[in-house]
KOLDO-862532 format. One record per residue (C-alpha): residue in one letter; x, y, z. Coordinates in steps of 0.1 Angstrom, whole numbers, padded with zeros to 4 digits, always signed. Last residue first. Layout:
BEGIN
AXYZ/...
REM end
This chain:
BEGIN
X+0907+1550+1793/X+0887+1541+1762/X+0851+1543+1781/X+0855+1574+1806/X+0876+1592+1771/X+0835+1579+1752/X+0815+1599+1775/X+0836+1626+1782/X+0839+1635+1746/X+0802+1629+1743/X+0799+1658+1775/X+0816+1676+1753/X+0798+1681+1722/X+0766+1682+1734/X+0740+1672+1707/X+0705+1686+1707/X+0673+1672+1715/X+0687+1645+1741/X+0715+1632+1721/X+0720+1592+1726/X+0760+1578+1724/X+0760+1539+1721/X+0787+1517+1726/X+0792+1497+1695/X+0802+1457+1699/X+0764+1444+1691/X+0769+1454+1655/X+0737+1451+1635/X+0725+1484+1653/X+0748+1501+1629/X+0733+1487+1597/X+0698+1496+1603/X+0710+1534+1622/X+0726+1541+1587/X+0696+1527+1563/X+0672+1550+1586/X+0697+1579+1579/X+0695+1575+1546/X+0661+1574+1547/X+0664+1609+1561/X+0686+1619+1540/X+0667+1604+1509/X+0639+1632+1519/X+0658+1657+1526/X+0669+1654+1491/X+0635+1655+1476/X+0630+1683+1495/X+0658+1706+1480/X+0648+1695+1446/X+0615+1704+1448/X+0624+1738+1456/X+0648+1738+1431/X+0620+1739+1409/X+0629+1716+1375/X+0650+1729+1342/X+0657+1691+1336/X+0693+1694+1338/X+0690+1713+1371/X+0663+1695+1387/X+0683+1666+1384/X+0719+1680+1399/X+0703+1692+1424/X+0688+1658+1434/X+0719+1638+1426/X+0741+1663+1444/X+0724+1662+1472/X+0728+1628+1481/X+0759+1614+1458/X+0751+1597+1432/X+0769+1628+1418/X+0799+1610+1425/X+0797+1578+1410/X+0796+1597+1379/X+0760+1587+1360/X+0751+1626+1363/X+0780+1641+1343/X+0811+1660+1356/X+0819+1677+1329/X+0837+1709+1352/X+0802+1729+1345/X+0788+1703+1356/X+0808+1704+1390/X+0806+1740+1388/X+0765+1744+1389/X+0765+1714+1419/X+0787+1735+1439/X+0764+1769+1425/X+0732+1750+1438/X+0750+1736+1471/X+0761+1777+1482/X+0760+1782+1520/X+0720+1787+1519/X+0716+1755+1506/X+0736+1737+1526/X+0719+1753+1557/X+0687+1742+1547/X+0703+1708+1542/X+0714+1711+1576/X+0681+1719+1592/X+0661+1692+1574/X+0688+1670+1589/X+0685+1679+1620/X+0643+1679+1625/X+0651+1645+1612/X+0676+1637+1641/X+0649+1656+1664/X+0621+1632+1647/X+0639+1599+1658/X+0639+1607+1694/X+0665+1599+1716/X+0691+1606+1693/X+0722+1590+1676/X+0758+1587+1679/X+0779+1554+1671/X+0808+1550+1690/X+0835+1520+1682/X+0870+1504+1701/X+0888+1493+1675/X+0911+1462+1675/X+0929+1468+1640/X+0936+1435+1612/X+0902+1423+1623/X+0906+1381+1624/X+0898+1364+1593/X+0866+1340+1596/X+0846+1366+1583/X+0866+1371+1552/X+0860+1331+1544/X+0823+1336+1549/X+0821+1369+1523/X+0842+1348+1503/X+0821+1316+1497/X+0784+1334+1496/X+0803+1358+1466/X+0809+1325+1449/X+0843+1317+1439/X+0862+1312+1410/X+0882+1340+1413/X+0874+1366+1387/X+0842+1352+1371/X+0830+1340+1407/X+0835+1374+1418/X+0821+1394+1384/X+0787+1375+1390/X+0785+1384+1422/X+0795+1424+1419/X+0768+1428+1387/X+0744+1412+1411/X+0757+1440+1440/X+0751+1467+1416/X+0720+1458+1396/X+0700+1456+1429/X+0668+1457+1408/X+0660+1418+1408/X+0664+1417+1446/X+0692+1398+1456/X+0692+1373+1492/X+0680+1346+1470/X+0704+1353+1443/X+0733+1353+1468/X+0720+1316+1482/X+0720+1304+1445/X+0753+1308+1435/X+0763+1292+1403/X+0730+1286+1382/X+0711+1311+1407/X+0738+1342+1393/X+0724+1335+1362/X+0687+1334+1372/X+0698+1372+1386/X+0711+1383+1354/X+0677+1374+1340/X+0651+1389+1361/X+0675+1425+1364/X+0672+1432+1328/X+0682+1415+1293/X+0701+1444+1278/X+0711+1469+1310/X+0723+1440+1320/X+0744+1429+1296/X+0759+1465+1298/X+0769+1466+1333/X+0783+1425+1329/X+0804+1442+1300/X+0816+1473+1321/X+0827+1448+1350/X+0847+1427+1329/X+0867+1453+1317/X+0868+1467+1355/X+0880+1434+1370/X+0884+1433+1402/X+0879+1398+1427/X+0915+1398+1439/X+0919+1433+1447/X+0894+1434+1471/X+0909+1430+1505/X+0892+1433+1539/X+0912+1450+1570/X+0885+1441+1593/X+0888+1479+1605/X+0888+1492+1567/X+0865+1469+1557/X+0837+1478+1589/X+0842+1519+1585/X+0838+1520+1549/X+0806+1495+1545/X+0790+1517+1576/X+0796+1553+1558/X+0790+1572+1584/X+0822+1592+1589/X+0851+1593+1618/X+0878+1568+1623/X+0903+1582+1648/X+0936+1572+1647/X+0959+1578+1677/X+0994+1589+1674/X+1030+1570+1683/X+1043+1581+1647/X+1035+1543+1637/X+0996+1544+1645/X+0994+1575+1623/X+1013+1558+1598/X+0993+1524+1600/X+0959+1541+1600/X+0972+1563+1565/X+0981+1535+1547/X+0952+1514+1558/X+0927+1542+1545/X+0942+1542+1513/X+0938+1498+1505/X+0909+1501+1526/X+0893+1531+1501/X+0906+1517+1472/X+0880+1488+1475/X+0855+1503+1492/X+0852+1526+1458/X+0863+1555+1438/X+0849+1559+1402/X+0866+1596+1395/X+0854+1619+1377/X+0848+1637+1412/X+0888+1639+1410/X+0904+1623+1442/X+0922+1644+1471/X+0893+1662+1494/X+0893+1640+1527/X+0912+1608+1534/X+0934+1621+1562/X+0929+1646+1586/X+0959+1664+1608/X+0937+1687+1639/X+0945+1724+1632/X+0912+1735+1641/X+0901+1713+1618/X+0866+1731+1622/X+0889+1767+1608/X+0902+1745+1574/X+0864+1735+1570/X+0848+1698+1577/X+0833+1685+1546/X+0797+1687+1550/X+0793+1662+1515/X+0769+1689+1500/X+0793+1718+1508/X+0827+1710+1500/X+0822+1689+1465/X+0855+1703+1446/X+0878+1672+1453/X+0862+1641+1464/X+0871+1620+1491/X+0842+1636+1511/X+0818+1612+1495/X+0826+1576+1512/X+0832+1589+1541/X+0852+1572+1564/X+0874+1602+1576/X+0912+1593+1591/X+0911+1621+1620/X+0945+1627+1640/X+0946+1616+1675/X+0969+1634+1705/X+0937+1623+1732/X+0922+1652+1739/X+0923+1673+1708/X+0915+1641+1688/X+0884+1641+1708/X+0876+1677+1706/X+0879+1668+1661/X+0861+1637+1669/X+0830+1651+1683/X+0829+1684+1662/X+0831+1656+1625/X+0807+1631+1643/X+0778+1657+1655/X+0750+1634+1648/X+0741+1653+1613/X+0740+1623+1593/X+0737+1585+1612/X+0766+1575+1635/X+0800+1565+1636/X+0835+1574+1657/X+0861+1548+1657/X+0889+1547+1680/X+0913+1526+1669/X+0940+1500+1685/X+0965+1480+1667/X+0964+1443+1667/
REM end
């Protein structure tokens, strides 16, 4: 197995200035696990790091797909690999950086999707349930798979669609291959720090901060130009925090205001979902901010650990 450094953590930890002095440190180049920074044209609500934050620092899997675009888990391990296994290959260390937990744990387990896709399919089981409702797509998922419908609530049209489309595709329950892809060994031993803080309300205090910020560097016009571009609100993209909200208030002639703490709001819930997931994995090491984050001191931290 091939060795990774990956760096996680809730919204506004300090991941992207953490793994850029890393990288610095240790001859690594960035592979992002974001799932929203992929996108083209959606700079300011996703934090993509700038050209001058690089700091000339290579990274991968930021800014190339059309925000048209339905991008998922799925492509992104089948990209991210790529990229991994030529960094690895040219004698350089990857470093996973981004929050998005489902991202980070595929890519390092090396999970593959392609055999249970089926878009065609997908689109039909969308529609069907949009007819009949949540109640009775999940009493159809019970007839083959009862232990996913129990863990299902009747509103999590996504992952009941996903279920149903599994078994359809491959003849297997959801239950059955999540259990089989745990039993795999991780295609890339990585070594993992998740950032947080010490107190809850100074990661909030944060993320109220930021999406200040985000305002004030431009969000409404970003949003503005991605509509003006076609790019409608059922796109996965504009599910995106931030954009979703803006997006909203904008088509509905609503106060921006509003808007703007609606989506601190889902940030910060977001970030609850984040530190949920992480603390699931008892093989992170733990990085805790006192008040603010200091950059190198965290570099410090986690070169002591790898080394």
């Amino acid at each position: 197995m091939s060795n990774i450094i990956v760096i996680t953590g809730p919204t506004a930890t300090g991941k992207t200035a953490i793994g850029i002095e890393l990288a610095k440190r240790v001859d690594g180049e960035i592979v992002s696990a974001d799932s929203m920074q992929v996108y083209k044209h959606m700079d300011i609500g996703t934090a993509k790091p700038t050209t001058r934050e690089m700091d000339n620092i290579p990274h991968h899997m930021i800014d190339f797909i059309s925000p048209d675009d339905d991008y998922s888990v799925a492509r992104y391990v089948n990209d991210a690999s790529k990229c991994v296994d030529d960094i690895l290959q040219r004698g350089k260390i990857p470093i996973l950086v981004g929050g998005s937990g489902q991202y980070v744990d595929s890519l390092v387990a090396g999970r593959t999707f392609s055999s249970r896709g089926d878009s065609k399919l997908r689109g039909e089981l969308d529609e069907e349930f949009d007819r009949i409702g949540g109640e009775l797509m999940l009493a159809k998922l019970r007839e083959f798979d009862p232990d996913a419908a129990k863990r299902l609530h009747s509103n999590d049209k996504k992952r009941i669609i996903r279920a149903i489309e599994t078994f359809k595709t491959t003849g297997k329950t959801i239950s059955q291959h999540d259990q089989e892809t745990k039993m795999i060994p991780p295609r890339y031993n990585a070594i993992k720090f998740a950032l947080t803080f010490a107190d809850r309300a100074d990661l909030y205090a944060r993320i109220d901060q930021r999406v200040d910020e985000m305002m004030s560097q431009g969000l409404l016009e970003e949003v503005h130009s991605l509509i003006d571009m076609g790019i409608t609100q059922q796109s996965t993209s504009m599910q995106a925090i931030g954009y979703k909200e803006v997006s909203n208030a904008i088509s509905h002639n609503l106060d921006i205001s509003e808007a703007v703490e609606q989506v601190k709001m889902e940030s910060r819930r977001y970030a609850k979902r984040q530190l949920t997931w992480l603390r699931r994995d008892t093989n992170i090491n733990w990085i805790t901010w006192d008040r603010i984050p200091n950059i190198d001191a965290g570099v410090e931290e986690i070169l002591n650990a790898i080394i």
